[in-house]
N, C-alpha and C positions, 0 to 999 in steps of 0.2 A: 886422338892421341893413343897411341902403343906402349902400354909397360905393362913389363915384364915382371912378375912376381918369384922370387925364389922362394920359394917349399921346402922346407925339411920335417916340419910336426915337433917345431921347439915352441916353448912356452912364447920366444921373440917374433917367431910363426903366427900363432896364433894373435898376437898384439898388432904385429903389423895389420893384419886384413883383418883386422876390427878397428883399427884407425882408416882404414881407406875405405872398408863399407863406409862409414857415418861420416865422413868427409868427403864426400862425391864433388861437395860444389865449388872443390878445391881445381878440382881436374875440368875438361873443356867438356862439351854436351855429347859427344863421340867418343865416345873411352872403350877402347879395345883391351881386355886385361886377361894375359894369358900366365899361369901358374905352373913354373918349371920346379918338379925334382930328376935328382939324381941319384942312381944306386950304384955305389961300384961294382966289379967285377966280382963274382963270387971266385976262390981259390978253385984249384983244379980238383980234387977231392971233391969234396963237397957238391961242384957241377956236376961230375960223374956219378955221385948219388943220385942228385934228384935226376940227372936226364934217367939213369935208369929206373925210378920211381916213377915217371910220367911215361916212359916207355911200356911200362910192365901193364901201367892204367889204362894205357889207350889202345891197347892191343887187341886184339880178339883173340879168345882163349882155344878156337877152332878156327882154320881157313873156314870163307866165305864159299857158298855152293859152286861161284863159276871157277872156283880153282882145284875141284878133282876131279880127278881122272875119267875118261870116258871107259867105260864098260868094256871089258876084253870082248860081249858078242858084239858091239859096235866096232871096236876096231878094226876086226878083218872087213867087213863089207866096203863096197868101192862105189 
């Protein structure tokens, strides 16, 4: 059997899946039990902080070696 748990980290959260831990023998011997939450949408502000906080983080603070320049006496040669 398939049920679905809804999640949010309330006190009625926690009650629920401590009644269904210790009542297993309620359910069939194939118990598939998957545990959804949901976040809403963070406002647009606030997204635009953190993407630039995780931007700023994940950056490298110098290009990476294959991205400079070749040597002006490498240039002219053919």
């Amino acid at each position: 059997m398939k049920i679905l748990l809804a999640v949010d980290g309330s006190s009625y959260t926690k009650k629920m899946l401590a009644y269904v831990t210790t009542h297993l023998e309620m359910f069939s011997g194939d118990n598939e039990f998957t545990a959804l939450t949901v976040q809403g949408a963070l406002p647009p502000r606030p997204a635009l902080r953190w993407a630039r906080k995780w931007w700023t983080s994940t950056t490298p603070k110098r290009p990476p070696r294959c991205w400079t320049r070749w040597s002006s006496s490498s240039a002219g040669t053919t």
